[in-house]
C-alpha positions in Angstrom: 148.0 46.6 150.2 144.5 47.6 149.7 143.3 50.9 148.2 140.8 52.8 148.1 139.4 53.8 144.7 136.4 57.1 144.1 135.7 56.4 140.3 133.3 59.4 139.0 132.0 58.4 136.8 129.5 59.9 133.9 126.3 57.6 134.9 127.6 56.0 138.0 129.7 57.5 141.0 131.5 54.6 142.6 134.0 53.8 145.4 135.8 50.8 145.6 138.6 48.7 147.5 141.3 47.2 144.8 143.2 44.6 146.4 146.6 45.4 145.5 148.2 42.1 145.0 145.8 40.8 142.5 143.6 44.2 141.0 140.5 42.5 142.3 137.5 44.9 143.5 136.7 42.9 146.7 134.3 45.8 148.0 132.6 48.5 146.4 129.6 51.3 146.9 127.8 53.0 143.9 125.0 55.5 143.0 123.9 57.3 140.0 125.2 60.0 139.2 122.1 62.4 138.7 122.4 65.6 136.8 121.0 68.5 138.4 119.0 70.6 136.1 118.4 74.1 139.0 120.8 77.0 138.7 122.0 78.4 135.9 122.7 75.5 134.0 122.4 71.9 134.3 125.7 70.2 136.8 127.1 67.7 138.4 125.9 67.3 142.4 129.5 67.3 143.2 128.6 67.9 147.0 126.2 64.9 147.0 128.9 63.2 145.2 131.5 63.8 147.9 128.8 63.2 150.4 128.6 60.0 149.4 131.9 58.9 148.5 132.4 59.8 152.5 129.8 57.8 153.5 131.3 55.0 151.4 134.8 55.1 152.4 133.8 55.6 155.9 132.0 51.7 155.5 134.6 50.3 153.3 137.7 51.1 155.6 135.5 49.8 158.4 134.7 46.4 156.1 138.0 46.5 154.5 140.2 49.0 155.3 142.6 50.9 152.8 145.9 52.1 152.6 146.0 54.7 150.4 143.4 56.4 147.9 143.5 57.0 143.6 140.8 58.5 141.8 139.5 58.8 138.4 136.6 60.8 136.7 135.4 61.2 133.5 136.5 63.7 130.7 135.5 66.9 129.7 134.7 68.5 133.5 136.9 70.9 134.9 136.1 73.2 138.1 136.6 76.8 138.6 137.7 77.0 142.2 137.7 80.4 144.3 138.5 80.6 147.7 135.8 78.5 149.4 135.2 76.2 146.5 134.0 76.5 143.5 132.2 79.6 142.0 130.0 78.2 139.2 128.6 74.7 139.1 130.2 72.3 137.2 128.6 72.4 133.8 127.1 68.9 132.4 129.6 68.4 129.4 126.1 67.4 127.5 125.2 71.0 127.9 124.5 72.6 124.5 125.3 76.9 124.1 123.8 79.4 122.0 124.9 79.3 118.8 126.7 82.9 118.8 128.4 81.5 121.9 129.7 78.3 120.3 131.0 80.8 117.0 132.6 82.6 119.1 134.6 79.5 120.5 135.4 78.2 116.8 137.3 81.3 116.5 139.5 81.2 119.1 140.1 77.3 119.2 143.5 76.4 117.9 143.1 73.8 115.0 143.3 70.2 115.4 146.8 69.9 114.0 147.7 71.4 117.2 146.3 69.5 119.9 144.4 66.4 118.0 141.5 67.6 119.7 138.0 67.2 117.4 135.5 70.0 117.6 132.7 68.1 119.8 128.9 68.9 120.8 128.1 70.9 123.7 130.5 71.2 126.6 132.7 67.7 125.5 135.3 70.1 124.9 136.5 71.4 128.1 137.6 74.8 126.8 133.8 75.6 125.4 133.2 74.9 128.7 135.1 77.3 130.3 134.5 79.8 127.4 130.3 79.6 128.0 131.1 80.1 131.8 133.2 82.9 130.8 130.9 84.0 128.4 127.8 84.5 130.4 129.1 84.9 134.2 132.6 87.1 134.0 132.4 88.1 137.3 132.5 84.6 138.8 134.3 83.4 136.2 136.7 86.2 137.3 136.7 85.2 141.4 138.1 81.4 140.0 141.9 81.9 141.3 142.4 78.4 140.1 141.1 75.6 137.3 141.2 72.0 138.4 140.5 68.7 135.8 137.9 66.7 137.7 140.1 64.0 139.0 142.1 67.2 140.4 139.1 68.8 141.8 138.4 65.5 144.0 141.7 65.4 144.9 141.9 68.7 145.9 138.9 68.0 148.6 140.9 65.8 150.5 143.9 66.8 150.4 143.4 71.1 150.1 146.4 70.4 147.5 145.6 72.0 143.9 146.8 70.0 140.8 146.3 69.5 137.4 147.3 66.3 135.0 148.1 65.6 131.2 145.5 62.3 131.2 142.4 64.3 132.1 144.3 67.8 129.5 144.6 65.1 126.7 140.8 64.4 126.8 139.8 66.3 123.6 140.1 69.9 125.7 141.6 72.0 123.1 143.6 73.0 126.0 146.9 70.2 125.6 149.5 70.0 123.0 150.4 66.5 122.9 153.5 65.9 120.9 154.7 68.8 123.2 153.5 67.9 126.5 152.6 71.4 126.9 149.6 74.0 127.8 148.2 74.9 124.1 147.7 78.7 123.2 143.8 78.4 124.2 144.9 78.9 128.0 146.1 82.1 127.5 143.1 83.5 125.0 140.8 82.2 127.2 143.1 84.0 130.1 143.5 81.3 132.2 147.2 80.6 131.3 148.3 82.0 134.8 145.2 79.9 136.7 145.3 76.5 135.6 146.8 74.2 138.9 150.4 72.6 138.5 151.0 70.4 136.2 151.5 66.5 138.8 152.0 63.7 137.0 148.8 61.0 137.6 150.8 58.8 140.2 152.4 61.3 142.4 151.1 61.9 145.9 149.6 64.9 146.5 149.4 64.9 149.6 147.6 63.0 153.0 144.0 63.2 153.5 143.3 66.4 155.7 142.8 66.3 159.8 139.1 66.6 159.0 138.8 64.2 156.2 140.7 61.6 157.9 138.6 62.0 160.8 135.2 61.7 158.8 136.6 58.5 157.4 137.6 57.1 160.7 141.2 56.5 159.9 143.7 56.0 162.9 146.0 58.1 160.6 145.9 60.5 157.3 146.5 58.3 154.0 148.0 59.3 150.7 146.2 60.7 148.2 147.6 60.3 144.7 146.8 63.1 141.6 144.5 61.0 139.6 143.8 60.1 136.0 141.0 60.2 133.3 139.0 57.2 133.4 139.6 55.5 130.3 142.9 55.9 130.6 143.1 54.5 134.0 141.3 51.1 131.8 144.6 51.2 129.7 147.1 52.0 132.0 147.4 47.9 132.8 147.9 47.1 129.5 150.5 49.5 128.7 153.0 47.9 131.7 151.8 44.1 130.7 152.0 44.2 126.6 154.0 45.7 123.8 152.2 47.1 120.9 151.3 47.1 118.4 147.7 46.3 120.3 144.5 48.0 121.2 142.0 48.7 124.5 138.7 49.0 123.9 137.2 50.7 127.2 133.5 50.4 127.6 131.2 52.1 129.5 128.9 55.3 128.4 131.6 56.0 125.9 133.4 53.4 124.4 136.7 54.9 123.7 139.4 52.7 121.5 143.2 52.9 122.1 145.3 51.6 119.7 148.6 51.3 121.1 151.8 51.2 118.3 148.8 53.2 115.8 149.2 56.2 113.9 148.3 60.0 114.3 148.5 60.3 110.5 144.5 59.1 110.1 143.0 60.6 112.7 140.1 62.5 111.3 138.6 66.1 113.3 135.0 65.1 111.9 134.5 61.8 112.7 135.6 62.0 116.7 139.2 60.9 116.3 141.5 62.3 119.2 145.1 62.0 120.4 144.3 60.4 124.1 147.3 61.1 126.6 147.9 58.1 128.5 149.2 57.9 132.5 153.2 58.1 130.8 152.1 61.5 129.2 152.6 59.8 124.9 149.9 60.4 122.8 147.5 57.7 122.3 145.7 57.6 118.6 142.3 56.8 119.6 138.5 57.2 118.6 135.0 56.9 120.9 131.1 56.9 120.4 128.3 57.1 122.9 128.0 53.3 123.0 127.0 52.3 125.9 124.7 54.9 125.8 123.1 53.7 122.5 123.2 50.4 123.9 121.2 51.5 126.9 118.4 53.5 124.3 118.4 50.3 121.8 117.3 47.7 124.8 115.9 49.4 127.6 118.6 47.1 129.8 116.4 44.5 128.5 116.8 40.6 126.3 119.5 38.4 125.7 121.8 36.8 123.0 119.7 33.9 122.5 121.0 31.3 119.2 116.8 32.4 118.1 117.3 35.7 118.2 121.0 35.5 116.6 119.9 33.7 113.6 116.9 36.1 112.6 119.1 38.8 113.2 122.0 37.6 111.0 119.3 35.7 108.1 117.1 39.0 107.9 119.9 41.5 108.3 118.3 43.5 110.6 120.2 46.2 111.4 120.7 49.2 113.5 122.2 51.9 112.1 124.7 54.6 113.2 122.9 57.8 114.7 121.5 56.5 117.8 123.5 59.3 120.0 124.0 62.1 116.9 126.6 64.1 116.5 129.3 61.8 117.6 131.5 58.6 116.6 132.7 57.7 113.5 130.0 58.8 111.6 128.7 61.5 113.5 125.7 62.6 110.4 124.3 59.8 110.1 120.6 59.0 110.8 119.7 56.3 113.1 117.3 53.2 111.3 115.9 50.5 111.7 115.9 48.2 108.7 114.3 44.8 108.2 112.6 44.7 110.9 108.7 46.0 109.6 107.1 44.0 112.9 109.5 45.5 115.6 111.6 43.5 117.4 111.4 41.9 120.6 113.9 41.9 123.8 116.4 39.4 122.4 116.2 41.0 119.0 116.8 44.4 120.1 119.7 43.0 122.1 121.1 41.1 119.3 121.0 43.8 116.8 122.3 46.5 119.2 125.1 44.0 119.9 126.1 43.9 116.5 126.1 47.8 116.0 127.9 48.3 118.4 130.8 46.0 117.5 130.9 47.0 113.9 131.0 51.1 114.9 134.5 49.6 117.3 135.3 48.0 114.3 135.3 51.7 112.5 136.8 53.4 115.5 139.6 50.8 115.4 140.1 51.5 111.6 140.7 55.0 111.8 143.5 55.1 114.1 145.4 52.4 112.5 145.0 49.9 115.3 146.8 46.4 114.7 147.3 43.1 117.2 144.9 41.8 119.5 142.2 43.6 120.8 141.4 44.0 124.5 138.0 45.0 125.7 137.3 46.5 129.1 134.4 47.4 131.1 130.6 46.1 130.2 130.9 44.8 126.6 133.5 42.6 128.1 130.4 40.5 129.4 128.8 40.9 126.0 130.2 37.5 124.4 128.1 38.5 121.1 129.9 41.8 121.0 132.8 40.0 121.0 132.8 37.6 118.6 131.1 39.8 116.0 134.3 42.4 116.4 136.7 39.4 116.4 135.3 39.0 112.8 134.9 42.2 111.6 138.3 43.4 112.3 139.7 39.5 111.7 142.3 39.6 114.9 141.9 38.2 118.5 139.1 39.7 120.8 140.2 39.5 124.8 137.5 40.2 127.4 138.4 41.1 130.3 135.9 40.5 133.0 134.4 42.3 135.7 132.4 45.7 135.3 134.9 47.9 135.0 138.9 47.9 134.0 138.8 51.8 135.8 139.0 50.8 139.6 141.4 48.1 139.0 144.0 50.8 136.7 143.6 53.9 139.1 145.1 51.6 141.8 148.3 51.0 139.8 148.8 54.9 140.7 149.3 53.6 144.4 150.5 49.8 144.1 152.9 51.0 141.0 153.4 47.0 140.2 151.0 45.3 137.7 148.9 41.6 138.4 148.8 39.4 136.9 146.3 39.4 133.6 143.2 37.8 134.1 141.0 37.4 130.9 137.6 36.5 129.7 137.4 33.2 127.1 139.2 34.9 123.9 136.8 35.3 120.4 138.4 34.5 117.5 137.2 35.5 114.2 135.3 33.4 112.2 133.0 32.3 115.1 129.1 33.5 113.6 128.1 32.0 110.5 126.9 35.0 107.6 128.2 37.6 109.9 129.9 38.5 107.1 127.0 39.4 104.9 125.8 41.0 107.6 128.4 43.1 107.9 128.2 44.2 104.3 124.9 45.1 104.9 125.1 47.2 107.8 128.3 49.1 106.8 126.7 50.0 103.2 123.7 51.3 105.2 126.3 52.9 107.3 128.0 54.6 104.5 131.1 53.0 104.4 132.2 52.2 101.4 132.6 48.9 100.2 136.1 46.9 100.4 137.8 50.0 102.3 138.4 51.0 105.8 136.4 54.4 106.9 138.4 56.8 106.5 
């Protein structure tokens, strides 16, 4: 069967049609997703969003047609919903709060021995979130008679059905205990203990699409709508039915979040944006994330290409971006962003190159800290990044697997409503060994880094 997919994603809002049998996208709508900076603080468009994610099923059940509908969203966003919706906007997670208000929060968040939750910037944890929002607007904060995660929240608007999920909980909230698969003490001192929506597990149906939403669609008849999962998870959710560990998922995309399946919780490290991911079974997942794709973005300008020219300056000159790009994040969340060897600039292909290279040795260190072992497998759109690739292959001297298309999300939502796996479909593997003075290069760029020599960065 064919399902529907809404993806909400941080920079791009998509809906797509999976084709059950084989996990193919074979149709799919997308648009930015702009942050709004009028009100009280800047948000997420979430009526434009569902706007358009109307539109887009509307035209893809008429091109295509569906059968049932998953979503997925991004971490860090919850919604406090009153009668009629919800009663503050929902907060950009890159949203940064006073400082009084953010010492206030230390206070009362429960330490990360307890939910293997890191203290992140801004709103990235979901309870600051909710504490600012309590913080400066009690009264509406007050009128919420229910909190949604995001996937929840979209759910919720098609169905009128309230739910909440341990995926979207597990994503560095301070809200989840994961070796207990339980609400932690935060709910409660934040006095939301009795409001947060019922626990559903990320495959259940919630319910069908409502009279009015099935008739905006143009369906002959309501479909189901399952709960929903965090996006990244939704990238390794395939994985986990097709492979035993030990092995790890690499999800690209803004963030670039690694799973290592079979890894330990006993290196994770608070500072250095280490977390305990939940995956769609409810286990804990060690894992670690920076802003790559971001950084990737700021370092090329969506501009140049791995060309052999630009390769070999590159790797002779060690010209190297360091760590910093996005601060405050990632394994090495202090450091200051260079440029070395490079006193002429670079151009297009250079920049792409180099940013390339950062990027694969900063997985490398993300991999390294939460013990990840076996091949690795990397979704979304590094996948397409051959360079990438072959420079992680390498560094972390185990086999690299793309897989292609732009995004492993769509494809692992869907499982929620097929429930049986495809087959695996994968890019041309790396192996290590495959760029000549990489690893001098390497040496270079994690001393610059900070990492010290011969040891993994702990």
């Amino acid at each position: 069967m064919n399902v529907a997919v809404l993806d909400v994603g941080k920079t791009n809002v998509k809906a797509v049609v999976v084709e059950g049998s084989s996990g193919r996208e074979i149709d799919a709508r997308t648009q930015p997703n702009v942050v709004r900076d009028d009100g009280p603080y800047p948000h997420y468009d979430v009526d434009g969003i569902f706007a358009f994610l109307l539109a887009s099923l509307a035209e893809l059940r008429a091109a295509r047609g569906f059968e049932a509908i998953a979503i997925t969203a991004h971490g860090a966003s919850g919604v406090l919903l009153g009668e009629d919706g919800p009663v503050l906007p929902v907060l950009d997670y890159e949203h940064v709060y006073p400082e009084a208000v953010q010492a206030a929060y230390d206070a009362i968040r429960p330490p990360f021995e307890e939910t293997f939750s890191p203290r992140l910037p801004g709103g990235l944890n979901l309870g600051a979130q909710l504490h600012f929002q309590k913080t400066l607007f009690p009264g509406a904060f007050e009128r919420a008679g229910t909190v949604l995660t995001y996937p929840g929240y979209w759910a919720w608007r098609l169905t009128g059905i309230v739910s909440t999920e341990a995926t979207s909980l597990g994503c560095h909230t301070d809200l989840w205990r994961p070796r207990e698969r339980r609400f932690s003490g935060l709910a409660d001192r934040l006095g939301i203990g009795d409001r947060l929506a019922p626990l559903r597990r990320c495959s259940d149906v919630l319910g069908p699409t409502t009279e009015a939403i099935t008739a905006r669609i143009g369906l002959s008849r309501p479909v189901p709508v399952h709960a929903g999962i965090h996006d990244s998870n939704a990238s390794l959710l395939p994985h986990l039915l097709r492979r035993e560990p030990p092995f790890a998922v690499v999800s690209t995309g803004t963030w670039v979040v690694s799973f290592a399946v079979g890894g330990s919780l006993a290196g994770l490290d608070p500072t250095r944006d280490t977390l305990a991911n939940v995956d769609a079974f409810g286990r804990a997942v060690p894992s670690a994330r920076f802003m790559g794709g971001r950084e990737f973005e700021r370092s090329t300008g969506g501009r140049g290409a791995a060309t052999p020219t630009a390769i070999a300056r590159v790797l002779r000159d060690r010209v190297l971006l360091t760590p910093g790009i996005v601060p405050g994040c990632g394994p090495f969340p202090n450091a200051v962003h260079r440029v070395v060897n490079a006193p002429g600039g670079l151009d297009p292909d250079e920049a792409f190159v180099a940013a390339s290279l950062s990027a694969a040795l900063t997985t490398k260190a993300c991999l390294d800290l939460t013990g990840a072992d076996g091949p690795v497998i990397v979704e979304g759109p590094f996948a397409g990044n051959r360079l990438y690739a072959s420079a992680l292959a390498s560094a972390v001297g185990r086999i690299v697997l793309p897989v292609p298309g732009s995004t492993g999300t769509s494809a692992g939502a869907a499982l929620l409503a097929v429930g049986t796996v495809p087959a695996a479909t994968a890019g041309e593997e790396a192996a290590p060994g495959g760029l000549p003075g990489f690893e001098a290069y390497r040496t270079a760029w994690e001393a610059a880094a900070g990492v010290p020599s011969g040891s993994a960065p702990r």
